[in-house]
C-alpha positions in Angstrom: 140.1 77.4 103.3 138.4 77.9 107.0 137.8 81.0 106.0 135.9 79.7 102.9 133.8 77.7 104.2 132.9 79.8 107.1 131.6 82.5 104.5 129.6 79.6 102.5 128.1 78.8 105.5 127.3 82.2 106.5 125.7 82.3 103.0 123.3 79.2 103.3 122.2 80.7 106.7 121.3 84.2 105.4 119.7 82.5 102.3 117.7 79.6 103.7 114.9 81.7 105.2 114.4 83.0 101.4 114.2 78.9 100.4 111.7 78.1 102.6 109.2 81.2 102.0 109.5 83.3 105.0 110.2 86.6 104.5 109.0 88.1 107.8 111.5 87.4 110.7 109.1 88.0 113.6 105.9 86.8 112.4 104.3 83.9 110.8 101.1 83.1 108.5 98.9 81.5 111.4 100.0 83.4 113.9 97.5 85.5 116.1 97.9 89.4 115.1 99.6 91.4 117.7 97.2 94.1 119.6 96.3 97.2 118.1 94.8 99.2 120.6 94.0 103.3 121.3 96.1 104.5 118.1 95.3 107.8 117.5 94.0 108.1 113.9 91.7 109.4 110.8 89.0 108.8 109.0 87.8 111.3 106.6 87.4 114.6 108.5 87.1 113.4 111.7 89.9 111.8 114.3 89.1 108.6 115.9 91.1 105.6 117.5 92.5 102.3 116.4 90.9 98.9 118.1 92.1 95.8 116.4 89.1 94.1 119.5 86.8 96.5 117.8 86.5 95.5 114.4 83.6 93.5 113.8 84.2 92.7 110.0 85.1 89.3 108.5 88.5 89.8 107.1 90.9 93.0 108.2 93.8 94.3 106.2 96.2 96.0 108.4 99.0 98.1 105.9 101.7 100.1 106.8 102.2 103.2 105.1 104.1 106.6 105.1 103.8 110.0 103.5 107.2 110.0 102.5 107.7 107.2 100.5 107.5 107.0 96.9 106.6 103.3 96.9 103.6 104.6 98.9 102.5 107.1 96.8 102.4 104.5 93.5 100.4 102.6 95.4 98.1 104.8 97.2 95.2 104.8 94.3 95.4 101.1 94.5 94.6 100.7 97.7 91.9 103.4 97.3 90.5 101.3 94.7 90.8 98.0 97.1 88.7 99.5 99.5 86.0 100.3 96.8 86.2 97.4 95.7 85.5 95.2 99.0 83.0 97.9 100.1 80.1 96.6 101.7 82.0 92.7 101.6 83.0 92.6 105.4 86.4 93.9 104.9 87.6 96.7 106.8 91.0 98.4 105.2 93.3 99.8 108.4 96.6 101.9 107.3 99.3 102.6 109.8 101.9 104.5 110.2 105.2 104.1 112.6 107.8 105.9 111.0 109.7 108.6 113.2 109.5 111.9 111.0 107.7 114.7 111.1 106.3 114.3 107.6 104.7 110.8 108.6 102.9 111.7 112.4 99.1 112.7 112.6 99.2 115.9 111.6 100.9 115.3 108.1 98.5 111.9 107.6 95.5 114.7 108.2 96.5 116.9 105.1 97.5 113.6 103.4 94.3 111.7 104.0 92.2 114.9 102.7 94.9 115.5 99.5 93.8 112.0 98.4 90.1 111.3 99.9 91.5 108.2 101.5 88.7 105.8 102.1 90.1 103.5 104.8 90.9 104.7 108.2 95.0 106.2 108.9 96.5 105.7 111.9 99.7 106.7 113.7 101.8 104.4 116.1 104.6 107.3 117.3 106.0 104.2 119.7 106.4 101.8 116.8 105.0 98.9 119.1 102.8 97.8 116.5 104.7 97.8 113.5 107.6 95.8 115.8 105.1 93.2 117.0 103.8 93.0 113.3 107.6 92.9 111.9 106.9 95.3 109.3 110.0 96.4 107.8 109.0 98.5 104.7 106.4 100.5 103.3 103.9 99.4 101.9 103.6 96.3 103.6 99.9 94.1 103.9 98.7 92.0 106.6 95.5 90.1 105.8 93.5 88.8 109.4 90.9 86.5 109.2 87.9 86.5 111.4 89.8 85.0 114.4 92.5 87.3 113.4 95.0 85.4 112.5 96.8 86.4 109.8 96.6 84.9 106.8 98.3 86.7 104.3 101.5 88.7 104.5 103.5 90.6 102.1 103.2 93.4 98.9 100.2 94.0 97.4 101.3 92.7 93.5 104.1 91.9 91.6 104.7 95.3 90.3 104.9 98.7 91.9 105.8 100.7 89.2 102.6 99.8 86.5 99.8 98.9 88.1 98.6 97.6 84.2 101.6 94.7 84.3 101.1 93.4 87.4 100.2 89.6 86.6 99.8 88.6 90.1 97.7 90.0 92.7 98.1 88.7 95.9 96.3 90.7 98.5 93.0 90.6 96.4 93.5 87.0 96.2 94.0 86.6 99.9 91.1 88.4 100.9 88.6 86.8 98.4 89.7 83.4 99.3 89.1 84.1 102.5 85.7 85.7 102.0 84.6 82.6 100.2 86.0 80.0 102.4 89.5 78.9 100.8 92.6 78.3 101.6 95.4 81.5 100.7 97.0 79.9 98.3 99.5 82.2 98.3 100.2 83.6 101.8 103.3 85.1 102.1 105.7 87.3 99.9 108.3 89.4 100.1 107.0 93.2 100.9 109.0 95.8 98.9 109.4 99.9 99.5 110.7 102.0 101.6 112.4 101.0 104.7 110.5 101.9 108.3 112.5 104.5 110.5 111.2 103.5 113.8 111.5 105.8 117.0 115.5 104.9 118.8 
């Protein structure tokens, strides 16, 4: 019977963070973003560096990516497509990558980024700081800052990874146009789905 219990109550204490909305054990909606700062990375053609102190636009969308991952690459058009479609609205699109394979550092998001035109800037974290301080655990997964950078959104991009035509919810567009005109996220936090990070041991 001891035994019983102790596992319902084990239970209730993995399950209550799921009750109450939080999916992100490190970070909260309306928490300051961590630093991101000198992360070597691309844009186009040409190498540049990551500086979250930088960024002058309105509303910044941090994701975290990797080459490898399948979840990625059904979403990889999409996010093109994000970026098009904020172009020009004060939005500045930022992909990163921590994941410790060979397939995921610089060199491999160089051929990747010129494969698919990528329109948004690619960077690479080899020490995994970043995605540690952001508590990204898969790939993709969104970060929406605000001006002050706080965040303001976190989570997956929509409700369905597999058709991009039956996704009935779009939460990351949401976020950022709420923000953009003034509102309140109505929904700010979800739980991000892919491909789990491998960070550096």
């Amino acid at each position: 019977m001891r035994k019983l219990i102790l596992s319902l109550v084990g239970m209730a204490l993995v399950a209550s963070p799921a009750f109450a909305g939080k999916f992100n054990k490190v970070i909260s909606v309306g928490d300051k973003a961590p630093a991101i700062s000198g992360i070597p990375a691309v844009m186009g053609d040409k190498e540049t560096t990551l500086n979250l102190d930088d960024m002058k636009e309105d509303v910044v969308v941090v994701v975290f990516l990797a080459n490898h991952c399948p979840v990625v690459t059904q979403y990889e058009d999409r996010i093109i497509d994000f970026a098009n479609d904020f172009k020009g609205k004060s939005v500045k699109v930022v992909g990163l990558c921590v994941n410790d394979r060979d397939d995921d550092r610089l060199p491999a998001i160089k051929v990747r980024v010129k494969e698919k035109n990528y329109n948004y800037v690619y960077g690479y974290d080899e020490s995994g700081k970043v995605g540690k301080a952001f508590g990204a655990v898969c790939t993709p997964q969104f970060f929406v800052l605000d001006k002050n950078r706080t965040i303001r959104y976190t989570g997956a991009m929509d409700d369905n990874a597999r058709d991009e035509s039956k996704a009935s919810k779009h939460y990351l567009k949401d976020a950022v146009n709420a923000l953009l005109n003034g509102e309140t996220v109505e929904v700010d936090e979800t739980r991000a789905q892919g491909c789990g990070i491998q960070y550096k041991r």
